[in-house]
N, C-alpha and C positions, 0 to 999 in steps of 0.2 A: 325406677331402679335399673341401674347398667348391669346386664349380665354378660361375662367373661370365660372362655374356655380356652384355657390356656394363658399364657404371661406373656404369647404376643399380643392379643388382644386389648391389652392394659393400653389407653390411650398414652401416648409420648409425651406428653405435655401434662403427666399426672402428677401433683403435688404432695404433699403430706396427708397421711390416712389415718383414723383408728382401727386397729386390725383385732379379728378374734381368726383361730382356725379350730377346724375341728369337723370328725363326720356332718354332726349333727346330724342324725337321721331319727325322724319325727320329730322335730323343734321341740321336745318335749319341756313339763315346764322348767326344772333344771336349766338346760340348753337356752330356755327364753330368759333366764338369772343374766347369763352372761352377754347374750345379744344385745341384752334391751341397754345392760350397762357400757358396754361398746357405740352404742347408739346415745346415749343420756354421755357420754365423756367427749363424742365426736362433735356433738353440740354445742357443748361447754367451750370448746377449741376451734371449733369455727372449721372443723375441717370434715371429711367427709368418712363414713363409716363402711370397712368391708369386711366381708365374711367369706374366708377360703376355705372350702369342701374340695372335696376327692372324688373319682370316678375312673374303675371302679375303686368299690370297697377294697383298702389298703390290704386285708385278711386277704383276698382273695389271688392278689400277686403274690402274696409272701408264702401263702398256703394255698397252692391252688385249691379247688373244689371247696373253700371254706367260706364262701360268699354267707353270709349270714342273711336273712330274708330281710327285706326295706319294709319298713315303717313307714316310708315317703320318698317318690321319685322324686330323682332333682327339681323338674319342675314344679312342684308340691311345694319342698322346703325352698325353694325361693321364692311363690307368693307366701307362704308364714314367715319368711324375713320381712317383707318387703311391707307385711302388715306390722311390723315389727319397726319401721321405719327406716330398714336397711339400707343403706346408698348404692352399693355395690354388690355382685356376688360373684366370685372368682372360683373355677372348673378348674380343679387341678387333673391334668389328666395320669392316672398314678400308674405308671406302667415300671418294669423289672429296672431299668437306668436313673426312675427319678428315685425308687425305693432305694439307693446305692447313694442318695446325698447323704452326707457328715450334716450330724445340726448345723455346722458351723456354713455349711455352703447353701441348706436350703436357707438361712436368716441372711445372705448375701443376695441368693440369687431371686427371694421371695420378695423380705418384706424393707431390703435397704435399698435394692437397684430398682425394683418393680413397683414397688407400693409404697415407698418412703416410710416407713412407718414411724408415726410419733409415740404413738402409745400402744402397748400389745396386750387384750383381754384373754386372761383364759383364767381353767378351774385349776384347781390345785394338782391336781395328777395327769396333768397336758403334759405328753410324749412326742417326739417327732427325730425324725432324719432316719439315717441306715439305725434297723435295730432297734428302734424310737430309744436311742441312746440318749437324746435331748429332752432337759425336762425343763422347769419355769424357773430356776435356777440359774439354768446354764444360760437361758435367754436371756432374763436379769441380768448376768455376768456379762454379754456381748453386749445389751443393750449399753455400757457405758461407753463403748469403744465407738460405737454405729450412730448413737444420737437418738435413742426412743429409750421410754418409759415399759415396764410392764406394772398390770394390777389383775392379780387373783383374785379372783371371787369364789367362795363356796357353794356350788351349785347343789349339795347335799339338799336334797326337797322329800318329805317324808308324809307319807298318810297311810288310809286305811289299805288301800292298794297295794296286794303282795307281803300282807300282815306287818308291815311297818318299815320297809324295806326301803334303803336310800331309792329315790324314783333312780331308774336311767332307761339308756336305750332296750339292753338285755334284758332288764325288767320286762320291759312291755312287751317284747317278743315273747315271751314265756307266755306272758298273761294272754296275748292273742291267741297263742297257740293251745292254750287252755281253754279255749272261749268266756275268758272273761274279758270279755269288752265293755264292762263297765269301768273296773277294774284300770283296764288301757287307757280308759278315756279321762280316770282322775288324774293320772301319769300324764297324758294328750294334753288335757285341756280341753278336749275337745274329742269327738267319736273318732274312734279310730276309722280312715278311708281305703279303700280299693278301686284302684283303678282300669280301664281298660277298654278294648271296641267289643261292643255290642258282635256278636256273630251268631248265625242261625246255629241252633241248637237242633235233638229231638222233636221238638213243638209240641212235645207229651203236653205242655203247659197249657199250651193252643188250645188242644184238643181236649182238655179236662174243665178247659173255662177260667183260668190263672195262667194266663199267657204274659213268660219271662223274661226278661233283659237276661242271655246267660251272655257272660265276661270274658273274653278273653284276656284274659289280667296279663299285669306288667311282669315281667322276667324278674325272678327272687323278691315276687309280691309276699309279704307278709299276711297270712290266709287264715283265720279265725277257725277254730275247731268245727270236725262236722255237726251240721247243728241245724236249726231255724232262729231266726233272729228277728228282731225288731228294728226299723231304721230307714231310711231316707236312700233314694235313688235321684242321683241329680244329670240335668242331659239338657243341652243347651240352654244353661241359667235356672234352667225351671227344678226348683227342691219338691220333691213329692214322696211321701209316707211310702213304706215299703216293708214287704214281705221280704226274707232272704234268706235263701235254703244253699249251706255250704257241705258240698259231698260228690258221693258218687251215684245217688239214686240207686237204691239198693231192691226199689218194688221193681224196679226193672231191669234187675241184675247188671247195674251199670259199672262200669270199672273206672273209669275218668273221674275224676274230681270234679268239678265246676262250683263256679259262683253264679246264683242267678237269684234274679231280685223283678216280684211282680210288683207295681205303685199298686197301690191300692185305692179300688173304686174309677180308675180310667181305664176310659174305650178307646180302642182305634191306634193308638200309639204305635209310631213307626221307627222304632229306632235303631235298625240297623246299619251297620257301617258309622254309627256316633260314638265318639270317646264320651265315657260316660264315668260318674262317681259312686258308690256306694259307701255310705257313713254308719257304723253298726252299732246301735245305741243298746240292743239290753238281749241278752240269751234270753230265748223263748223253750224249747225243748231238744233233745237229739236228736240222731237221725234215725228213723225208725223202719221198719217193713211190715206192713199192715196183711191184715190175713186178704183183704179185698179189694179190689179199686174204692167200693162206695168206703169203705172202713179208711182208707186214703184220704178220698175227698170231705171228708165226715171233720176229721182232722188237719184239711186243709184250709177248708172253712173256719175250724176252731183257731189254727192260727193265724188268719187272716184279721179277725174278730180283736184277738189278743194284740196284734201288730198295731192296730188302727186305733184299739185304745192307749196304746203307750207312746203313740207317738203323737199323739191329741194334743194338739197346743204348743208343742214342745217349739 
Protein backbone atom coordinates (compact mmCIF):
# COMPACT_ATOMS: atom_id res chain seq x y z
CA UNK A 1 0.00 0.00 0.00
CA UNK A 2 1.33 3.73 -1.12
CA UNK A 3 1.29 6.11 1.77
CA UNK A 4 1.11 9.87 1.06
CA UNK A 5 1.50 13.03 3.02
CA UNK A 6 0.59 15.66 1.34
CA UNK A 7 -0.91 16.14 -2.53
CA UNK A 8 2.69 16.66 -3.65
CA UNK A 9 3.46 13.39 -2.89
CA UNK A 10 0.65 11.97 -5.26
CA UNK A 11 2.71 10.41 -8.08
CA UNK A 12 2.32 12.67 -11.55
CA UNK A 13 1.35 10.06 -13.70
CA UNK A 14 -1.79 9.05 -11.31
CA UNK A 15 -4.85 8.00 -13.07
CA UNK A 16 -8.44 7.41 -12.02
CA UNK A 17 -9.10 6.57 -8.16
CA UNK A 18 -11.91 5.37 -5.89
CA UNK A 19 -11.83 7.97 -3.17
CA UNK A 20 -13.47 7.75 0.54
CA UNK A 21 -12.33 10.77 3.10
CA UNK A 22 -12.77 10.94 6.42
CA UNK A 23 -10.87 11.00 10.06
CA UNK A 24 -11.48 7.55 10.35
CA UNK A 25 -9.85 7.28 13.61
CA UNK A 26 -9.97 3.58 14.95
CA UNK A 27 -11.24 1.98 11.60
CA UNK A 28 -14.11 1.17 13.53
CA UNK A 29 -16.63 -1.25 12.17
CA UNK A 30 -18.86 1.49 10.63
CA UNK A 31 -15.69 3.19 9.15
CA UNK A 32 -14.70 -0.56 7.82
CA UNK A 33 -18.83 -0.39 5.91
CA UNK A 34 -17.31 2.20 3.80
CA UNK A 35 -13.61 1.27 3.32
CA UNK A 36 -14.20 -2.09 2.48
CA UNK A 37 -17.13 -0.68 -0.16
CA UNK A 38 -14.54 1.82 -1.79
CA UNK A 39 -12.27 -1.06 -2.07
CA UNK A 40 -15.10 -3.88 -3.49
CA UNK A 41 -16.24 -0.69 -6.31
CA UNK A 42 -12.20 0.06 -7.01
CA UNK A 43 -12.14 -3.57 -7.96
CA UNK A 44 -15.11 -3.65 -9.86
CA UNK A 45 -13.38 -0.52 -12.07
CA UNK A 46 -10.18 -1.85 -12.40
CA UNK A 47 -8.84 1.15 -10.86
CA UNK A 48 -7.11 1.74 -7.62
CA UNK A 49 -8.56 2.70 -4.08
CA UNK A 50 -7.73 5.79 -1.68
CA UNK A 51 -8.48 6.86 1.56
CA UNK A 52 -7.73 10.59 2.62
CA UNK A 53 -7.24 11.36 6.38
CA UNK A 54 -6.15 14.39 8.20
CA UNK A 55 -3.44 15.38 10.66
CA UNK A 56 -3.83 16.89 12.85
CA UNK A 57 -7.44 16.37 13.89
CA UNK A 58 -9.44 18.98 11.84
CA UNK A 59 -11.23 20.05 15.77
CA UNK A 60 -8.02 20.80 16.79
CA UNK A 61 -7.24 23.98 14.15
CA UNK A 62 -10.73 25.03 14.35
CA UNK A 63 -10.78 24.83 18.01
CA UNK A 64 -7.67 24.80 19.36
CA UNK A 65 -7.06 22.64 22.64
CA UNK A 66 -10.02 20.51 21.30
CA UNK A 67 -7.80 17.65 20.02
CA UNK A 68 -10.00 14.77 20.99
CA UNK A 69 -7.83 11.60 22.26
CA UNK A 70 -6.88 9.00 18.99
CA UNK A 71 -8.35 5.73 19.00
CA UNK A 72 -5.33 4.97 16.38
CA UNK A 73 -2.23 6.70 15.24
CA UNK A 74 -1.88 7.23 11.74
CA UNK A 75 0.32 4.53 11.44
CA UNK A 76 -2.28 2.20 13.04
CA UNK A 77 -5.14 3.22 10.76
CA UNK A 78 -3.02 2.56 7.77
CA UNK A 79 -2.06 -1.00 8.37
CA UNK A 80 -6.32 -1.65 9.30
CA UNK A 81 -6.70 -0.01 5.80
CA UNK A 82 -4.17 -1.74 4.22
CA UNK A 83 -5.71 -5.12 5.83
CA UNK A 84 -8.65 -3.78 4.40
CA UNK A 85 -7.05 -4.04 0.97
CA UNK A 86 -6.56 -0.28 0.60
CA UNK A 87 -4.37 0.96 -2.44
CA UNK A 88 -3.41 4.14 -1.24
CA UNK A 89 -3.59 6.38 2.00
CA UNK A 90 -3.32 10.23 1.58
CA UNK A 91 -2.03 12.58 4.86
CA UNK A 92 -3.90 15.51 4.50
CA UNK A 93 -1.79 17.96 6.47
CA UNK A 94 -4.99 20.18 7.98
CA UNK A 95 -3.44 23.36 9.07
CA UNK A 96 -5.40 27.20 9.61
CA UNK A 97 -5.22 27.86 5.10
CA UNK A 98 -6.27 24.40 4.15
CA UNK A 99 -9.27 24.58 6.87
CA UNK A 100 -10.27 28.10 4.70
CA UNK A 101 -11.09 25.75 1.22
CA UNK A 102 -14.72 26.33 -0.02
CA UNK A 103 -16.03 22.57 -0.74
CA UNK A 104 -15.87 23.61 -4.04
CA UNK A 105 -11.88 24.15 -4.05
CA UNK A 106 -11.04 21.37 -1.80
CA UNK A 107 -13.09 18.82 -4.74
CA UNK A 108 -10.85 20.77 -7.32
CA UNK A 109 -7.66 20.71 -5.70
CA UNK A 110 -8.37 17.06 -3.81
CA UNK A 111 -10.08 14.77 -5.69
CA UNK A 112 -10.32 16.15 -9.58
CA UNK A 113 -6.53 17.69 -10.14
CA UNK A 114 -4.86 15.04 -7.52
CA UNK A 115 -6.62 12.01 -7.48
CA UNK A 116 -8.83 11.98 -10.53
CA UNK A 117 -11.59 10.63 -8.75
CA UNK A 118 -14.03 8.27 -10.48
CA UNK A 119 -16.12 7.33 -7.89
CA UNK A 120 -16.42 9.12 -4.22
CA UNK A 121 -17.45 6.77 -1.05
CA UNK A 122 -18.72 8.18 1.91
CA UNK A 123 -21.71 7.95 4.79
CA UNK A 124 -24.42 9.96 4.67
CA UNK A 125 -23.60 12.91 7.15
CA UNK A 126 -19.88 13.40 5.34
CA UNK A 127 -19.00 17.16 5.86
CA UNK A 128 -16.09 19.07 4.43
CA UNK A 129 -14.45 22.52 3.17
CA UNK A 130 -14.42 25.97 5.28
CA UNK A 131 -17.19 25.41 7.99
CA UNK A 132 -17.67 21.53 6.58
CA UNK A 133 -20.27 23.69 4.69
CA UNK A 134 -19.93 20.78 2.04
CA UNK A 135 -22.02 17.72 2.32
CA UNK A 136 -22.73 14.44 -0.04
CA UNK A 137 -25.03 16.45 -1.96
CA UNK A 138 -23.22 19.18 -2.84
CA UNK A 139 -20.40 16.73 -4.00
CA UNK A 140 -23.08 14.86 -6.01
CA UNK A 141 -24.04 18.23 -7.46
CA UNK A 142 -20.11 18.94 -8.60
CA UNK A 143 -19.63 15.39 -9.27
CA UNK A 144 -21.63 16.05 -12.79
CA UNK A 145 -19.50 18.89 -13.88
CA UNK A 146 -15.93 16.99 -12.80
CA UNK A 147 -16.65 13.53 -14.20
CA UNK A 148 -17.11 11.12 -10.96
CA UNK A 149 -19.71 9.36 -9.38
CA UNK A 150 -20.69 9.44 -5.68
CA UNK A 151 -22.26 6.39 -3.45
CA UNK A 152 -23.40 6.65 0.36
CA UNK A 153 -23.40 4.09 2.30
CA UNK A 154 -24.99 3.71 5.85
CA UNK A 155 -22.44 3.16 8.21
CA UNK A 156 -25.08 3.23 11.10
CA UNK A 157 -23.72 -0.31 12.86
CA UNK A 158 -25.47 -1.04 16.27
CA UNK A 159 -25.08 -3.63 19.31
CA UNK A 160 -24.92 -4.18 22.69
CA UNK A 161 -22.02 -1.62 23.09
CA UNK A 162 -23.15 1.68 24.67
CA UNK A 163 -26.73 0.17 25.28
CA UNK A 164 -27.73 0.21 21.48
CA UNK A 165 -25.94 3.23 20.46
CA UNK A 166 -25.26 3.87 16.49
CA UNK A 167 -21.26 2.48 16.95
CA UNK A 168 -18.95 5.63 16.01
CA UNK A 169 -15.60 7.12 16.90
CA UNK A 170 -17.11 9.17 20.04
CA UNK A 171 -18.65 6.20 21.07
CA UNK A 172 -15.68 4.47 21.72
CA UNK A 173 -13.86 7.34 23.31
CA UNK A 174 -16.40 7.36 25.90
CA UNK A 175 -16.55 3.68 26.46
CA UNK A 176 -12.42 3.69 26.81
CA UNK A 177 -12.65 6.39 28.93
CA UNK A 178 -15.05 4.49 31.02
CA UNK A 179 -13.04 1.32 30.87
CA UNK A 180 -15.11 -0.60 29.15
CA UNK A 181 -12.91 -2.03 26.76
CA UNK A 182 -15.03 -4.62 25.96
CA UNK A 183 -17.59 -2.55 25.09
CA UNK A 184 -14.58 -0.70 22.54
CA UNK A 185 -13.74 -3.61 21.28
CA UNK A 186 -17.48 -4.70 19.75
CA UNK A 187 -17.38 -1.01 18.21
CA UNK A 188 -13.13 -2.00 17.23
CA UNK A 189 -13.63 -5.16 16.13
CA UNK A 190 -10.96 -5.80 17.76
CA UNK A 191 -9.26 -4.88 21.41
CA UNK A 192 -8.89 -1.59 21.70
CA UNK A 193 -4.54 -0.53 21.39
CA UNK A 194 -2.00 1.66 23.06
CA UNK A 195 0.85 2.46 21.82
CA UNK A 196 4.24 3.71 22.76
CA UNK A 197 8.40 3.36 23.86
CA UNK A 198 9.05 1.34 26.58
CA UNK A 199 10.86 3.82 29.18
CA UNK A 200 12.30 3.13 32.65
CA UNK A 201 9.83 3.62 35.21
CA UNK A 202 10.05 3.44 39.32
CA UNK A 203 10.94 -0.47 38.83
CA UNK A 204 8.54 -0.79 42.08
CA UNK A 205 7.61 -3.64 39.51
CA UNK A 206 11.28 -4.95 39.45
CA UNK A 207 11.45 -4.94 42.92
CA UNK A 208 8.02 -6.56 43.88
CA UNK A 209 8.75 -9.34 41.33
CA UNK A 210 5.99 -8.12 38.30
CA UNK A 211 8.58 -6.18 36.45
CA UNK A 212 6.57 -3.70 33.79
CA UNK A 213 6.80 -2.47 30.32
CA UNK A 214 5.60 1.23 31.64
CA UNK A 215 4.46 3.38 28.03
CA UNK A 216 5.41 6.34 27.21
CA UNK A 217 2.31 6.56 25.11
CA UNK A 218 1.54 8.51 21.95
CA UNK A 219 0.35 12.28 22.19
CA UNK A 220 -3.68 12.46 22.61
CA UNK A 221 -3.41 8.49 23.15
CA UNK A 222 -6.81 7.36 23.95
CA UNK A 223 -6.21 5.81 27.83
CA UNK A 224 -8.79 3.32 29.34
CA UNK A 225 -10.07 4.24 32.80
CA UNK A 226 -7.75 3.79 35.88
CA UNK A 227 -7.96 0.22 36.46
CA UNK A 228 -6.29 -3.40 36.06
CA UNK A 229 -6.90 -5.05 32.84
CA UNK A 230 -6.60 -8.18 31.16
CA UNK A 231 -4.70 -8.23 27.49
CA UNK A 232 -1.72 -8.73 25.45
CA UNK A 233 1.67 -6.78 25.27
CA UNK A 234 3.03 -6.95 21.87
CA UNK A 235 7.04 -5.99 21.20
CA UNK A 236 8.95 -6.91 18.25
CA UNK A 237 6.23 -9.44 16.60
CA UNK A 238 5.99 -11.38 19.68
CA UNK A 239 1.96 -11.20 21.21
CA UNK A 240 2.30 -12.22 25.00
CA UNK A 241 -0.73 -12.28 27.69
CA UNK A 242 -0.59 -9.48 29.87
CA UNK A 243 -1.25 -7.72 33.13
CA UNK A 244 -2.14 -4.02 32.74
CA UNK A 245 -2.37 -1.42 35.53
CA UNK A 246 -3.74 2.21 34.09
CA UNK A 247 -3.12 5.08 36.85
CA UNK A 248 -1.22 6.92 39.03
CA UNK A 249 -0.10 4.23 41.64
CA UNK A 250 -1.70 5.42 44.49
CA UNK A 251 0.22 2.76 47.19
CA UNK A 252 2.99 4.94 46.49
CA UNK A 253 1.45 8.26 46.50
CA UNK A 254 2.02 8.48 42.82
CA UNK A 255 0.81 11.47 40.86
CA UNK A 256 1.61 10.67 36.94
CA UNK A 257 -0.70 8.46 35.36
CA UNK A 258 1.05 5.66 33.44
CA UNK A 259 0.29 2.66 31.29
CA UNK A 260 2.32 -0.37 32.34
CA UNK A 261 1.83 -3.93 31.26
CA UNK A 262 3.68 -7.03 33.02
CA UNK A 263 3.55 -10.46 30.17
CA UNK A 264 2.89 -12.86 32.14
CA UNK A 265 4.98 -15.84 33.13
CA UNK A 266 8.40 -14.26 31.20
CA UNK A 267 11.93 -13.81 32.64
CA UNK A 268 14.55 -11.73 31.48
CA UNK A 269 12.78 -9.39 28.95
CA UNK A 270 14.48 -6.55 27.84
CA UNK A 271 12.44 -4.00 26.51
CA UNK A 272 13.61 -0.84 26.78
CA UNK A 273 13.81 1.76 24.13
CA UNK A 274 11.23 -0.75 22.01
CA UNK A 275 7.95 0.66 20.40
CA UNK A 276 5.75 -1.60 21.85
CA UNK A 277 1.63 -2.45 21.61
CA UNK A 278 -0.90 -2.90 24.34
CA UNK A 279 -4.37 -4.44 23.29
CA UNK A 280 -6.93 -4.40 26.36
CA UNK A 281 -9.21 -7.25 26.16
CA UNK A 282 -11.62 -7.29 29.52
CA UNK A 283 -11.70 -4.84 33.01
CA UNK A 284 -10.35 -6.75 35.73
CA UNK A 285 -10.84 -4.34 38.86
CA UNK A 286 -9.81 -0.55 39.99
CA UNK A 287 -7.30 1.12 41.03
CA UNK A 288 -6.98 0.50 44.62
CA UNK A 289 -4.52 1.41 47.85
CA UNK A 290 -4.04 -1.57 49.82
CA UNK A 291 -3.46 -1.23 53.73
CA UNK A 292 0.22 -3.23 53.08
CA UNK A 293 2.71 -3.92 50.52
CA UNK A 294 2.02 -7.99 51.29
CA UNK A 295 -1.97 -6.91 51.05
CA UNK A 296 -0.73 -5.31 47.36
CA UNK A 297 1.19 -8.16 46.34
CA UNK A 298 -1.62 -10.66 47.65
CA UNK A 299 -3.61 -8.93 44.98
CA UNK A 300 -1.17 -8.64 42.45
CA UNK A 301 -0.85 -12.05 42.34
CA UNK A 302 -4.77 -12.51 42.29
CA UNK A 303 -4.73 -10.36 39.29
CA UNK A 304 -2.01 -11.91 37.53
CA UNK A 305 -4.02 -15.36 37.98
CA UNK A 306 -7.27 -13.54 36.71
CA UNK A 307 -5.12 -11.95 33.60
CA UNK A 308 -3.70 -15.35 32.57
CA UNK A 309 -6.93 -17.03 32.66
CA UNK A 310 -8.87 -14.80 30.38
CA UNK A 311 -6.49 -14.48 28.03
CA UNK A 312 -5.95 -18.50 27.78
CA UNK A 313 -6.41 -19.37 24.25
CA UNK A 314 -7.78 -16.31 23.12
Amino acid sequence: MQRWRGLEDIPQDWGRSVVTIGSYDGVHRGHQLIIGRAVERARELSVPSVVVTFDPHPSEVVRPGSHPPLLAPHHRRAELMAELGVDAVLVLPFTAAFSQLSPADFIVKVLVDKLHARLVVEGPNFRFGHRAAGNVAFLAELGTTYDYEVEVIDLFVSGAAGGGEPFSSTLTRRLVAEGDVEGAAEILGRPHRVEGIVVRGAQRGRELGFPTANLETLPHTAIPADGVYAGWLTADGERMPAAISVGTNPQFDGTERTVEAYAIDRVGLDLYGLHVAVDFLAYVRGQLKFESIDALLVAMGDDVATCRELTAGR
